[in-house]
C-alpha positions as CSV (number, residue, x, y, z in Angstrom):
1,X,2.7,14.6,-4.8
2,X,1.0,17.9,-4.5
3,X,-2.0,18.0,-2.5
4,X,-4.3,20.9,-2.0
5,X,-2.3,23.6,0.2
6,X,-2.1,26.7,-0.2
7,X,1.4,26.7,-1.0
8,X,4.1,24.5,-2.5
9,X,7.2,23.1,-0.8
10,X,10.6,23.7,-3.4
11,X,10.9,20.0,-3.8
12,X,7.6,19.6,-4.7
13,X,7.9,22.9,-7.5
14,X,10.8,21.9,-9.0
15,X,9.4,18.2,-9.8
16,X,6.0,19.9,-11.4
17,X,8.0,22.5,-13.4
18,X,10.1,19.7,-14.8
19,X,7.5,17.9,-15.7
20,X,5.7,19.9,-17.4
21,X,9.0,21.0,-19.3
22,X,8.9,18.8,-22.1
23,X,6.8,19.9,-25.2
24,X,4.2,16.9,-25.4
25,X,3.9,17.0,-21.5
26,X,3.0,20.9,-22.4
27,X,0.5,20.1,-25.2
28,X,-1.6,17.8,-22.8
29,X,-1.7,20.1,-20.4
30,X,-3.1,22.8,-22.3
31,X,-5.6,20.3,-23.8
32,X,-6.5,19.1,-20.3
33,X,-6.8,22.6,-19.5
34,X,-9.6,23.0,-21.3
35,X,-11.4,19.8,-20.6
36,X,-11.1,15.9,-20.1
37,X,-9.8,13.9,-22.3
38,X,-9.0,9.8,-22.2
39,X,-5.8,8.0,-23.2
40,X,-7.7,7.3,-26.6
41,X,-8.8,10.9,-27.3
42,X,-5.1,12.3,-26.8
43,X,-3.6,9.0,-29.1
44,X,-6.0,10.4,-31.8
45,X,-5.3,14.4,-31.0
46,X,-1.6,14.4,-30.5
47,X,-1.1,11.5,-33.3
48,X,1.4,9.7,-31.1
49,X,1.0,6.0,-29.3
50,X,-1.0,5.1,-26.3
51,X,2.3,4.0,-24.4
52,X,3.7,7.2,-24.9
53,X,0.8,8.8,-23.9
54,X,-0.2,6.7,-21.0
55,X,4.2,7.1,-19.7
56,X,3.3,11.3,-20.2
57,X,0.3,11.1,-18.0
58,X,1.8,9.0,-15.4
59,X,4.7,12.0,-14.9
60,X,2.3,14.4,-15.5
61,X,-0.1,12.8,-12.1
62,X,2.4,11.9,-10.4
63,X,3.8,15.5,-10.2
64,X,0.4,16.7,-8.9
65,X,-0.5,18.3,-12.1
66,X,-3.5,16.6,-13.3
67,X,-5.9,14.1,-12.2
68,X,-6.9,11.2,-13.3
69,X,-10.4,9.1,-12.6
70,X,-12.5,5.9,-13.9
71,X,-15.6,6.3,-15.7
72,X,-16.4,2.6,-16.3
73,X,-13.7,0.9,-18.1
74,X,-12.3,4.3,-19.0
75,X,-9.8,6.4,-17.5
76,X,-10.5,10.6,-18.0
77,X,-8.0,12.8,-17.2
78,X,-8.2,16.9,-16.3
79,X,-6.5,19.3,-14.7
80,X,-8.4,20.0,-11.1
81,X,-9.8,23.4,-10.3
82,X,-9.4,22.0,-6.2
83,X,-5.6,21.8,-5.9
84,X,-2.1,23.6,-6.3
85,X,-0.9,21.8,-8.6
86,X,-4.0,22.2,-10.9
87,X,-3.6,26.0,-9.9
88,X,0.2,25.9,-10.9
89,X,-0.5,24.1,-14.3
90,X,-3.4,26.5,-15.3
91,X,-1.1,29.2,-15.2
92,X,1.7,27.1,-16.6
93,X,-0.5,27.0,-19.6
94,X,-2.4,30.6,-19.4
95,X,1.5,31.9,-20.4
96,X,1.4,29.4,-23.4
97,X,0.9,31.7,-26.7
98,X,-2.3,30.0,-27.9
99,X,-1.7,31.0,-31.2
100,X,1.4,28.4,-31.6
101,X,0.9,26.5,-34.9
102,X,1.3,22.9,-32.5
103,X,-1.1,24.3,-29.9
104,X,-3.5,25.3,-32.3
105,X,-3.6,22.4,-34.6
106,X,-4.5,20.5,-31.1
107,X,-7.1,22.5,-30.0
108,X,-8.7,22.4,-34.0
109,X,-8.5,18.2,-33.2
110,X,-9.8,18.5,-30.3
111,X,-12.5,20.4,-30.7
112,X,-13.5,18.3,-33.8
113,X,-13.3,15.1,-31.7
114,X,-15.9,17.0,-29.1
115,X,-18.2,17.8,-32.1
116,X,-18.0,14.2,-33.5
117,X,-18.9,13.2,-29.6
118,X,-21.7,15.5,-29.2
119,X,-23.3,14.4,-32.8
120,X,-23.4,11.0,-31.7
121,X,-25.2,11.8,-28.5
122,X,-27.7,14.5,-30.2
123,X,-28.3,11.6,-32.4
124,X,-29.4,9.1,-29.1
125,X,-30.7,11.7,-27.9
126,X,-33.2,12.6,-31.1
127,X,-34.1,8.6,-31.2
128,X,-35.6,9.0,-27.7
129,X,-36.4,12.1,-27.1
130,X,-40.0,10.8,-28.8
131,X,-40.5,8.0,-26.6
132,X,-39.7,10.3,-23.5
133,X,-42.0,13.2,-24.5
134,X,-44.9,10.5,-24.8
135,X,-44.0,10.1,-20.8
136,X,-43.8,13.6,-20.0
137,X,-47.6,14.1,-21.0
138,X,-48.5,12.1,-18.7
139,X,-47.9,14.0,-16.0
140,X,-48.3,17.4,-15.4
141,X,-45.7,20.4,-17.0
142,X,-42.4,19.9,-16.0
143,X,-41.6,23.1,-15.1
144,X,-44.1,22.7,-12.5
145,X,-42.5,19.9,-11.3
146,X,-38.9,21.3,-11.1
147,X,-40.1,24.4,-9.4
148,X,-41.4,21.9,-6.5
149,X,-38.0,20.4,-6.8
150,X,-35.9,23.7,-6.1
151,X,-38.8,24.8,-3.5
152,X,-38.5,21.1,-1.2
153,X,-34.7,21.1,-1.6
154,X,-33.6,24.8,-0.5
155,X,-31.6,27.7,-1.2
156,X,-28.4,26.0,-0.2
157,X,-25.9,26.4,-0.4
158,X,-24.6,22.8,-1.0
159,X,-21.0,21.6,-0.8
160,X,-21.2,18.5,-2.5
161,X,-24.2,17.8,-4.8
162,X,-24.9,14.2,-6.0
163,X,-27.4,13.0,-9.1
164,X,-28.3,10.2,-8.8
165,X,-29.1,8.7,-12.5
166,X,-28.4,12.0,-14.7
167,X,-29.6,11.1,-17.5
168,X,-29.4,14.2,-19.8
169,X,-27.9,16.2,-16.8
170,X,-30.7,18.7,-16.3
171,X,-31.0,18.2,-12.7
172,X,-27.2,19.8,-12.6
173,X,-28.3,22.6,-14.6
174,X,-31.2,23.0,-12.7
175,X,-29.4,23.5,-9.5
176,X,-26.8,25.3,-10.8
177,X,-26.1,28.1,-8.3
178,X,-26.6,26.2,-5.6
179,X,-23.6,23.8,-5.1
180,X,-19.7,24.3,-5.1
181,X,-19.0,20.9,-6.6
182,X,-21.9,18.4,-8.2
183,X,-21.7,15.3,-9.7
184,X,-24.0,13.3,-12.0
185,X,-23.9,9.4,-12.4
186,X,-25.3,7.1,-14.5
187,X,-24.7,3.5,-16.4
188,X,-25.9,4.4,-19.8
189,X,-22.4,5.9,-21.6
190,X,-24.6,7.4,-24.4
191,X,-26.4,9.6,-22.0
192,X,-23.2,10.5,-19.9
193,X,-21.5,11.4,-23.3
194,X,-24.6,13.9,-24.4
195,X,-24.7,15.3,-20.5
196,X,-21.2,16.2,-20.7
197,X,-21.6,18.0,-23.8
198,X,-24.4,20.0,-22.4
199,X,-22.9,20.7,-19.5
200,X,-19.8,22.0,-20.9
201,X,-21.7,24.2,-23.6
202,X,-23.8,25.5,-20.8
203,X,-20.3,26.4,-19.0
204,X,-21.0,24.9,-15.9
205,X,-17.3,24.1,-14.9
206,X,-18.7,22.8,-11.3
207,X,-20.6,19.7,-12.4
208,X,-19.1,16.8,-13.8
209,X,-20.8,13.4,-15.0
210,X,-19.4,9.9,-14.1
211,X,-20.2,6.2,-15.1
212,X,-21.3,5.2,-11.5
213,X,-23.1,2.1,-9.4
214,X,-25.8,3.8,-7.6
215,X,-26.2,0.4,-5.2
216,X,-22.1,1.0,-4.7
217,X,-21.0,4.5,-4.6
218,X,-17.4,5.7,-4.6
219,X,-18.1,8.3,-1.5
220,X,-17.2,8.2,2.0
221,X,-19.6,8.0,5.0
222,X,-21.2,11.3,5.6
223,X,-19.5,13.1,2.5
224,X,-22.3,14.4,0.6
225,X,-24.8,17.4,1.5
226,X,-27.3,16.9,-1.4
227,X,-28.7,14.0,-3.3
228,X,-31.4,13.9,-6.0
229,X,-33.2,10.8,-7.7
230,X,-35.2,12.2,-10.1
231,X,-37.7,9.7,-11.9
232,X,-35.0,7.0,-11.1
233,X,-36.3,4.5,-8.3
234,X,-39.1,2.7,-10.7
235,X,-36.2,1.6,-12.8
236,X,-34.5,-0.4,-10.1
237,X,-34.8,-4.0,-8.7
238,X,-33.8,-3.1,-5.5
239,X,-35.3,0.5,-4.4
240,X,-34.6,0.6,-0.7
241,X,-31.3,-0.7,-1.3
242,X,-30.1,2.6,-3.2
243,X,-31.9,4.6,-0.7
244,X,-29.4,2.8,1.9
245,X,-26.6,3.6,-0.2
246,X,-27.6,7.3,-0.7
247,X,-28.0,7.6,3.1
248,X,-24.5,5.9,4.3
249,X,-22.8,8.9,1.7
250,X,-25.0,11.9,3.0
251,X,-23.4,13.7,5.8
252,X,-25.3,15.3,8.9
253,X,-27.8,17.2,8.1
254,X,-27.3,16.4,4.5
255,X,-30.8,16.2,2.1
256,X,-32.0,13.9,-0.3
257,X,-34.5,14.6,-3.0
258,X,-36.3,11.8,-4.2
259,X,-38.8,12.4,-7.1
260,X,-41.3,9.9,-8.6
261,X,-44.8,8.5,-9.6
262,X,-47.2,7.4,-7.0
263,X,-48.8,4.1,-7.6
264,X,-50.7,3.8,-10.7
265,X,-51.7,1.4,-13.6
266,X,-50.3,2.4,-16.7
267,X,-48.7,-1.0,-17.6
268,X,-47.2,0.2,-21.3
269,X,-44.4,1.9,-19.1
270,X,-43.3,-1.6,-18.1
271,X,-43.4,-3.2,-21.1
272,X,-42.0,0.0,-23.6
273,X,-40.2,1.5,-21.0
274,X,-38.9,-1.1,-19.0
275,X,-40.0,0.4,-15.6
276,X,-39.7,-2.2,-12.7
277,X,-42.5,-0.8,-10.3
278,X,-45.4,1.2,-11.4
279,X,-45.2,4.1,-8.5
280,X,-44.4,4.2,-4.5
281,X,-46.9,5.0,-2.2
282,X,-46.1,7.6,0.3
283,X,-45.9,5.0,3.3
284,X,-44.0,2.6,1.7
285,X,-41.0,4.9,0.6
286,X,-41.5,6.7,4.3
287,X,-41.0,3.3,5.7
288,X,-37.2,3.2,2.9
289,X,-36.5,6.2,4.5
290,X,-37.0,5.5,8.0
291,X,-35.0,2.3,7.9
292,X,-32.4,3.9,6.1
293,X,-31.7,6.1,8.9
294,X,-33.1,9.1,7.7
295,X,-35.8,11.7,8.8
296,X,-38.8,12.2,6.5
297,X,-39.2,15.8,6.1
298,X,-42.3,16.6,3.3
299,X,-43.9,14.9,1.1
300,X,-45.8,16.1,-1.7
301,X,-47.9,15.0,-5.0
302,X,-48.1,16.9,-8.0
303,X,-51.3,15.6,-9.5
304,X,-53.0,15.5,-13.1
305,X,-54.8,19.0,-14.1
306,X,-58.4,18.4,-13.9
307,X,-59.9,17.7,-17.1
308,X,-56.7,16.6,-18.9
309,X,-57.2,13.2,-20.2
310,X,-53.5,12.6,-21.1
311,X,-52.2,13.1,-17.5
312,X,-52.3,10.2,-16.2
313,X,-49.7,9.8,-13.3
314,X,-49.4,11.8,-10.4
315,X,-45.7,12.6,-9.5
316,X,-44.6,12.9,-5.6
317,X,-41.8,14.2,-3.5
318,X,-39.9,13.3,-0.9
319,X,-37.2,15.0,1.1
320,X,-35.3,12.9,3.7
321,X,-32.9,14.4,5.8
322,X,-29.4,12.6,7.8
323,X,-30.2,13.6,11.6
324,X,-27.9,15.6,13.5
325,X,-28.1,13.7,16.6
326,X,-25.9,10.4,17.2
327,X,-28.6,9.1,18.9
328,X,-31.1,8.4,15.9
329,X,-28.4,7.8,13.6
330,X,-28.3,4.6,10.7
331,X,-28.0,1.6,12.9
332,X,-24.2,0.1,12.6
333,X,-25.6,-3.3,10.9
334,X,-27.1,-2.0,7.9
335,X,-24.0,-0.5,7.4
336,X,-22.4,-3.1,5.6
337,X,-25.7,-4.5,3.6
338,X,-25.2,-0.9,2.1
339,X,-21.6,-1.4,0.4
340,X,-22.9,-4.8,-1.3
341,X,-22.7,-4.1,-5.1
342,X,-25.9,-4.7,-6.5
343,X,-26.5,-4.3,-10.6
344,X,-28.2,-1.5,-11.5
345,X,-30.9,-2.1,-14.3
346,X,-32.2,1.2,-15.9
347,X,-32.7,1.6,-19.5
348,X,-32.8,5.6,-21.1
């Protein structure tokens, strides 16, 4: 299989260019080009059977010239930006006249299946955006809230950037610029479905959203430079635990962002919004931190504007940071208490 090198051994040439020699084989990849797509979405583009189009992608991996990865029970498909054989395929394709009647009537299915998509996450997205712009006034502006975000978290630049319950995917945007690669996760399909769309009409080609377990993620040890949970630890039953799991994937020196409400009483949020705590006092998520391995470097509170009666909630920062040093690294037993899946309970 091709890996990423910089160059391509004959054997390893010869089996992409045949595989890619076969007109259906050619059609994916010039949809895949331009996107991912699942088994279902290329049954329903390229009018042919999932067999057929499952044998196609298996050559078509195989070879080296796409890639394939879960997203809960789903499998996506793309062709990567990261190795040769992605390289090779994209200009496999970028010699394909675009203007062939086959081609063409692909793209016009394609892109009508990404509108259909998109409609039906605008339309979650418009049946909650009510319910979440009832939360947002009560705390202060937003804005002012992501410019602490960029401020705590740095200039960067960041290898590997992680989101930690993306929601709508705005954290990605928002640190566009500062990351090679970033990836969003989240449970709720309907969210991932309108972040994707977002994220591919804002043209950010470096971020991609996945159905993910925050309690079990798919990293290695010490893979990650940057990690945000924005607004995402009062949903959870088991807080500290996803802090542990955040910490095992960040890599020395690594950061993670965590942004939330400080304690307070505003009980509707558990009972409309289904938030399991109510706020984390600066001590108690110091104390996550600290037993997670991890150094706390600020902490900050955003509170209500004086005389605003709405704002209600004061919204805090944390920045914890993976130590260089060996010496006052994660403690070898927790380790494995971090890989135990746990079931992540969020609602939008």
């Amino acid at each position: 299989m091709i890996t990423a090198k910089s160059t391509l051994r004959a054997v390893d040439l010869v089996a992409a260019l045949k595989a890619a020699a076969e007109p259906t084989r050619l059609r994916i990849l010039m949809l895949l080009s331009q996107g991912e797509l699942s088994v279902k979405d290329l049954t329903v583009i390229l009018g042919q059977s999932q067999p057929r189009i499952s044998r196609h992608l298996k050559l078509l991996s195989e070879a080296g010239l796409i890639e394939r990865f879960r997203d809960g029970s789903w499998a996506y498909f793309h062709v990567s930006e990261r190795t040769e054989g992605g390289r090779l395929a994209r200009s496999l394709t970028a010699a394909v006249d675009g203007e062939d009647n086959a081609i063409a009537r692909d793209y016009v299915r394609a892109e009508a299946l990404k509108r259909e998509r998109a409609d039906a996450a605008q339309d979650y997205f418009r049946d909650h955006a009510k319910e979440w712009d009832r939360i947002r006034a009560l705390y202060v502006a937003e804005g002012d809230v992501e410019a602490a975000m960029l401020s705590a978290m740095g200039p960067g630049p960041f290898g590997l950037f992680l989101d930690l319950g993306t929601g709508t995917g705005r954290i990605l945007e928002l640190f566009a610029g500062r990351y090679t690669r970033a990836l969003g996760l989240d449970v709720n399909q309907s969210m991932l479905a309108y972040a994707r769309n977002k994220l591919a009409t804002a043209g950010l080609d470096a971020a991609q959203v996945r159905h993910g377990d925050l309690y079990a993620l798919a990293h290695q040890d010490g893979s990650v430079d940057a990690i945000v949970m924005h607004q995402v630890l009062h949903y959870l039953t088991e807080p500290a635990h996803a802090l542990r799991e955040a910490a095992r994937v960040l890599a020395p020196g690594g950061r993670l962002l965590i942004v939330d409400f400080a304690p307070h009483d505003v009980e509707a949020l558990r009972e409309v919004q289904a938030h399991t705590r109510l706020g984390f006092s600066n001590g108690q998520v110091t104390q996550w931190l600290a037993a997670a391995g991890l150094k706390t470097l600020l902490h900050r509170e955003l509170k209500p504007v004086a005389g605003n009666e709405t704002q209600k909630l004061t919204v805090s920062l944390w920045i914890g940071e993976q130590p260089l040093h060996e010496s006052v690294a994660i403690a070898p037993q927790i380790t494995a208490a971090r890989r135990a899946p746990l079931k992540l309970e969020r609602t939008p």
